[in-house]
DRENMINU-828364 format. One record per residue (C-alpha): x, y negated, z; residue in three letters. Coordinates in steps of 0.2 Angstrom, whole numbers, padded with zeros to 4 digits, always signed. Example, Ala and Ser with C-alpha at 12.3 -4.5 7.8 and 13.67 -1.06 7.14 Angstrom:
+0062+0022+0039Ala
+0068+0005+0036Ser
***
This chain:
+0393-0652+0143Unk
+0391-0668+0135Unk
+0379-0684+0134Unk
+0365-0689+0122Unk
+0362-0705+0119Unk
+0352-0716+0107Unk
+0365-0710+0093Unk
+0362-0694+0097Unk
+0344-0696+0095Unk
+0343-0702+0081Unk
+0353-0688+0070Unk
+0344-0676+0081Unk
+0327-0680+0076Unk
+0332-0682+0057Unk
+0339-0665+0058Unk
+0325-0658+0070Unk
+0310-0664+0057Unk
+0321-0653+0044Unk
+0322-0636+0056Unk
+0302-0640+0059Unk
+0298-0634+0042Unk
+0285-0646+0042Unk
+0279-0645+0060Unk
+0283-0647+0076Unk
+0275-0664+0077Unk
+0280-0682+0072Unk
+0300-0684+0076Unk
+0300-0702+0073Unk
+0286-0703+0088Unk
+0300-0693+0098Unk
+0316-0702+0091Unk
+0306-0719+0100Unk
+0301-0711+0115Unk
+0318-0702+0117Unk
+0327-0719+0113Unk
+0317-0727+0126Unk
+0319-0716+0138Unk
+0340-0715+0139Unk
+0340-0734+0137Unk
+0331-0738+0152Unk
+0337-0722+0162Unk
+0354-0720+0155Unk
+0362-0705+0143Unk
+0355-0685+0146Unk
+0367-0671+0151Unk
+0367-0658+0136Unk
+0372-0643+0146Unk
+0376-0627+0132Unk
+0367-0610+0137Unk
+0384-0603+0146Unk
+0386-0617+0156Unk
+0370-0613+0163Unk
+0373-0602+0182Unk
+0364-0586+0179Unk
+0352-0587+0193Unk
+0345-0604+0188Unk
+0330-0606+0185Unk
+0326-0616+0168Unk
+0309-0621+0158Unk
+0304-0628+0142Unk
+0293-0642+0139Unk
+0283-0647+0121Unk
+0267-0654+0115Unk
+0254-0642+0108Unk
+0239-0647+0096Unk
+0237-0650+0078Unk
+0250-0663+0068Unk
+0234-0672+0065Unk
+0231-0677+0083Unk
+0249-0679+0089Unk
+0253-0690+0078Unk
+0239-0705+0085Unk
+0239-0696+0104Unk
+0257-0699+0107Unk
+0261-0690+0124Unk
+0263-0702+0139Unk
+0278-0704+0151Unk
+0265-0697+0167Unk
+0260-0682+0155Unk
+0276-0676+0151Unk
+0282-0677+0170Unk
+0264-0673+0176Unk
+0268-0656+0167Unk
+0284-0652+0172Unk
+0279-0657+0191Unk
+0263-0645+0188Unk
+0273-0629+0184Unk
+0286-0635+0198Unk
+0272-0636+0213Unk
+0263-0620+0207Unk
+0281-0610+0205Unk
+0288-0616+0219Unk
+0306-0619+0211Unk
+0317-0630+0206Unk
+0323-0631+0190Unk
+0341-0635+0186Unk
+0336-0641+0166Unk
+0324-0641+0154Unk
+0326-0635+0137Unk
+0314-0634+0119Unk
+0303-0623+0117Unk
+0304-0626+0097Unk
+0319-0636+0089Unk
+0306-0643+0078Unk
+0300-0663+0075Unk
+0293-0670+0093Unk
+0297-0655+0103Unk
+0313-0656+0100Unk
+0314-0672+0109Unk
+0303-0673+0122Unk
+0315-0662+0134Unk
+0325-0678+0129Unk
+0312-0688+0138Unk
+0311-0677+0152Unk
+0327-0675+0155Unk
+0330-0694+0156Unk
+0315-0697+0166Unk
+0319-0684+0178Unk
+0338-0685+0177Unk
+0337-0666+0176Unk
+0350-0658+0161Unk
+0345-0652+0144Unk
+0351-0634+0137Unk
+0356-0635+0117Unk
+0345-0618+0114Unk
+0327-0614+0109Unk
+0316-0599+0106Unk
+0312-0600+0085Unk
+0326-0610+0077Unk
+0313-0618+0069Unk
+0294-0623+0071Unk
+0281-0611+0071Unk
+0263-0614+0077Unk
+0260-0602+0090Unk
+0265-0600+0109Unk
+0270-0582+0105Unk
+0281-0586+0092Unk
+0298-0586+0100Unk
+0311-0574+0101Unk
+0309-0576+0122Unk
+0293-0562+0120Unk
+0304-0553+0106Unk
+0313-0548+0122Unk
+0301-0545+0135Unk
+0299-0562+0142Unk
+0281-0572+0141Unk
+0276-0591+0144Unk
+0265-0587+0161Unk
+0263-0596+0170Unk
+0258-0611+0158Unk
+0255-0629+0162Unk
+0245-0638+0151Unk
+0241-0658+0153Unk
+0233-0671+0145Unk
+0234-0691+0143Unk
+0220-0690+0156Unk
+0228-0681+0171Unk
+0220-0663+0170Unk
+0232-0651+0171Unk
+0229-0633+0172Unk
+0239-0616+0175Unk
+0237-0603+0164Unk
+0241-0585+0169Unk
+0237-0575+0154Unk
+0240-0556+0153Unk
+0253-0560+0137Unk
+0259-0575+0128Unk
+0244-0570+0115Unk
+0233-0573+0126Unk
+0239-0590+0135Unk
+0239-0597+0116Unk
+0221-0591+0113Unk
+0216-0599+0128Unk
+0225-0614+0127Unk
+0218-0615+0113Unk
+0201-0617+0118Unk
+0209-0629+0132Unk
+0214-0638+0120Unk
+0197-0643+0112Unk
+0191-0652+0128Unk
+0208-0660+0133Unk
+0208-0671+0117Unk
+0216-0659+0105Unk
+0235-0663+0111Unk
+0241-0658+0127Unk
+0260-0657+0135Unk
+0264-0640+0140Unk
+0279-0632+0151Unk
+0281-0613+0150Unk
+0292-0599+0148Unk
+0301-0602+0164Unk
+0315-0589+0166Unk
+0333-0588+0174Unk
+0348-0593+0164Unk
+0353-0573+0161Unk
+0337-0573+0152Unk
+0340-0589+0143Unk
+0357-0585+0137Unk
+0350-0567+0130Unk
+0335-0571+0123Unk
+0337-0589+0115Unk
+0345-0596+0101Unk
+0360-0606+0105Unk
+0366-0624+0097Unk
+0351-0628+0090Unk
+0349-0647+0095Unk
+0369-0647+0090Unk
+0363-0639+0071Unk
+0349-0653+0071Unk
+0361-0666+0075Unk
+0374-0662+0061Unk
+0358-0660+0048Unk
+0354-0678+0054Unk
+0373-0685+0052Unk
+0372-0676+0035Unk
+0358-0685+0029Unk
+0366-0701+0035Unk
+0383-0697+0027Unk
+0377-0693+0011Unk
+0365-0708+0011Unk
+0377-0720+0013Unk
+0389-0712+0001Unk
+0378-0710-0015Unk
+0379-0691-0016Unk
+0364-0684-0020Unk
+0357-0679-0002Unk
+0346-0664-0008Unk
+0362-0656-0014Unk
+0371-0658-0001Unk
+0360-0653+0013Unk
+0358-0636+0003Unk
+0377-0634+0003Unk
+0382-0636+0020Unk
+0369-0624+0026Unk
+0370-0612+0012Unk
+0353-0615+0008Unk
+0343-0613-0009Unk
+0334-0626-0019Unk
+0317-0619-0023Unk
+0308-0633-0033Unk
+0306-0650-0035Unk
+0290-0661-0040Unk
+0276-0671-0039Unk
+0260-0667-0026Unk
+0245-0668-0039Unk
+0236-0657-0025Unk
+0235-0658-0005Unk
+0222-0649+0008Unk
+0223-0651+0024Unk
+0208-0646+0038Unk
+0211-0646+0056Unk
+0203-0629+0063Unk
+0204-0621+0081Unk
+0221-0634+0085Unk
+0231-0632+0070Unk
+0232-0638+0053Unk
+0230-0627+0039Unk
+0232-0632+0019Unk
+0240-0630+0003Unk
+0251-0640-0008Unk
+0250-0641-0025Unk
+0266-0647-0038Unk
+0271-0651-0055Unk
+0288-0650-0058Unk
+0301-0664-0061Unk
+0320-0666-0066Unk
+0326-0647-0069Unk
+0308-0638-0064Unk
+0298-0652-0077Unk
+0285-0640-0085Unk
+0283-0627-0072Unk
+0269-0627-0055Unk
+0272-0624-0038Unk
+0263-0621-0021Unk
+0267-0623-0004Unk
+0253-0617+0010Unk
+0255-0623+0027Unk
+0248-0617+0046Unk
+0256-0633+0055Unk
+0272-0628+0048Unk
+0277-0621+0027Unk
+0276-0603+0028Unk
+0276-0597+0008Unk
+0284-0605-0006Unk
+0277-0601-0024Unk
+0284-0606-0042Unk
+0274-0601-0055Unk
+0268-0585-0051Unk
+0280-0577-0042Unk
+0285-0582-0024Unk
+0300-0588-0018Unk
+0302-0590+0001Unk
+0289-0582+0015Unk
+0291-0585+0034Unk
+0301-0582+0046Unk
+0314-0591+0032Unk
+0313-0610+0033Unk
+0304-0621+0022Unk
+0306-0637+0021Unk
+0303-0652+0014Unk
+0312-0669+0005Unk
+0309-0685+0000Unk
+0316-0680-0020Unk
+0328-0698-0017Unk
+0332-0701+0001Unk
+0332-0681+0007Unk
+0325-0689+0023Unk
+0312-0673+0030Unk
+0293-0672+0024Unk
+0280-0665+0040Unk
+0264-0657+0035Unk
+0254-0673+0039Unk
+0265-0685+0030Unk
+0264-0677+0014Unk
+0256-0687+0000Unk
+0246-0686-0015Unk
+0261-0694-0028Unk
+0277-0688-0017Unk
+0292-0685-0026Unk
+0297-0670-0017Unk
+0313-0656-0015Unk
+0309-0640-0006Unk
+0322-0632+0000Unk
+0324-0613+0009Unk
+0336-0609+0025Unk
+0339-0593+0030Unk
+0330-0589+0048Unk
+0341-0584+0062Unk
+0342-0565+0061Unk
+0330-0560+0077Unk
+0317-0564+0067Unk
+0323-0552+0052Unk
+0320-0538+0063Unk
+0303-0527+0064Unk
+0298-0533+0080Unk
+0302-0550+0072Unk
+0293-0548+0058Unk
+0277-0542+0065Unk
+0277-0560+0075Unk
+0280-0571+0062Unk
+0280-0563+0045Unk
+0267-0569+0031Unk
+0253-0553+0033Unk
+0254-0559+0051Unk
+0246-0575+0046Unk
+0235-0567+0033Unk
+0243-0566+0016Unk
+0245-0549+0006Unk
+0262-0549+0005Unk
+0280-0542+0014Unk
+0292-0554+0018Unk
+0308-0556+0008Unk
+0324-0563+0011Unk
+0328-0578+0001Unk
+0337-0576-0016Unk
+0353-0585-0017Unk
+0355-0588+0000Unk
+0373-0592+0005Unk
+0372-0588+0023Unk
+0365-0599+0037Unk
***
């Protein structure tokens, strides 16, 4: 158990935009609302999953909708509360802490919020280790667990419950929700006890994106070439650097869909690559041969400051490094790969583990 403050916050969401692979909406947008929060309600309790009693009940709390939207319909203090006091009416519990439902960009963050606002705990564990753009994409369902019931709110104050017969199917509809509650909406879902919690989630994640943050700081202020560095401590793999010469980017059915194109610079001048994106980089190709697929991590750098890149603040001209981080290993099983793999979002091709990879 220990308290996060606005220090805290600050390396958290420097390290959470590098876990988001791209997604997980704006973490500056959360670093200030986070920041904000503590400094006028005081320091949030980070409770690890063990120190959770088994028979509490916990819930998570993001944003949903398209890095697009979210990143001009910043969620409201009465959304994010009206959510979590949503799912509390209609489940008749009361929660002892909140937790992220992904550990990437804004959703890492807004539990922060929450917490402060509420002066209910935060537990340091999430359900990808990453970003990914779906509601089913967490290793919660790899176990049996689902997100209903589901509470969905916008900056209007609609909320509504979902009760889908599977996760699958509270994201399809959500979805469609979506459309008509302005394209961003906060949600609150997978509510479980702490047995569940402790089994099911990945533990230390907001701890891991809080020493990638102090990293980048570190380094920064030390000259060392941050790119380097951030590979090394988490026995990640350089897989190209370069210049965007290419960038599309459409917003369809709540997420954003795209691909990068590059032209290499420093040690990769002369050769191409391509990075496509659903909300978050899911495959990594140099040349002609590809280099990292989904579930791994792919994530992009500013080429000079190693500060993280999202999907939506990518730029024709960037100077960019791509790094690959091996995923947490429930998602490199069959049942995992069947969730998030690349032919589940479309692409011909089995996934395969990074090469080089030094362990994660």
């Amino acid at each position: 158990m220990r308290k996060i403050g606005k220090d805290e916050i600050e390396n958290i969401a420097l390290g959470a935009a590098v876990l988001g692979t791209g997604g997980g909406g704006d973490p500056y947008v959360g670093k200030l609302m986070a920041q904000l929060a503590v400094e006028k309600y005081g320091p949030v309790t980070l409770l690890s999953p063990e120190e959770v009693d088994d028979d509490a009940w916990v819930v998570s709390i993001s944003g949903m909708g398209a890095p697009s939207v979210t990143v001009e319909k910043v969620p409201s203090t009465n959304e994010i509360t009206g959510t979590f006091e949503a799912i509390q009416k209609y489940a008749g519990k009361d929660f002892a802490a909140v937790y992220p439902y992904e550990v990437g960009g804004l959703n890492s963050l807004i539990p922060i919020v929450l917490g402060a606002l509420k002066g209910i705990p935060v537990v340091d564990v999430d359900g990808m280790g990453r970003a990914f753009p779906e509601v089913q994409m967490v290793t919660f369902c790899l176990d049996g667990l689902q997100s209903a019931p589901m509470a969905m709110s916008d900056d209007k104050g609609n909320s509504l419950i979902l009760n889908g017969i599977d996760s699958v199917w509270n994201e399809r509809i959500g979805r469609q929700a979506l459309d008509v509650m302005g394209g961003s909406v906060t949600v609150c879902d997978f509510m479980m006890q702490g047995r569940d919690l402790k089994r099911a989630g990945i533990h230390g994640t907001l701890t891991l994106a809080e020493n990638i943050g102090k990293t980048i700081h570190e380094v920064r202020h030390v000259g060392e070439n941050p790119v380097q560095a951030l590979v090394k401590k988490l026995g990640g793999v350089h897989l190209f650097s370069g210049k965007v010469t290419h960038l599309e980017r459409r917003t369809t059915e709540g997420v954003a869909k795209g691909e990068v194109k590059l032209d290499g610079i420093d040690q990769y001048l002369g050769q191409t690559a391509r990075l496509d994106f659903k909300n978050e980089f899911l495959i990594a190709t140099v040349g002609e041969e590809v280099v990292a697929t989904t579930p791994d991590l792919i994530s992009v750098l500013d080429f000079e400051t190693g500060l993280p890149i999202t999907t939506e603040g990518l730029r024709y001209g960037n100077r960019i490094a791509v790094i690959g981080l091996s995923c947490n290993e429930k998602w490199r099983t069959e049942k995992g790969i069947e969730t998030v793999g690349p032919r589940y979002f479309g692409y011909d091709l089995d996934y395969r583990p990074l090469k080089g990879e030094t362990g994660a």
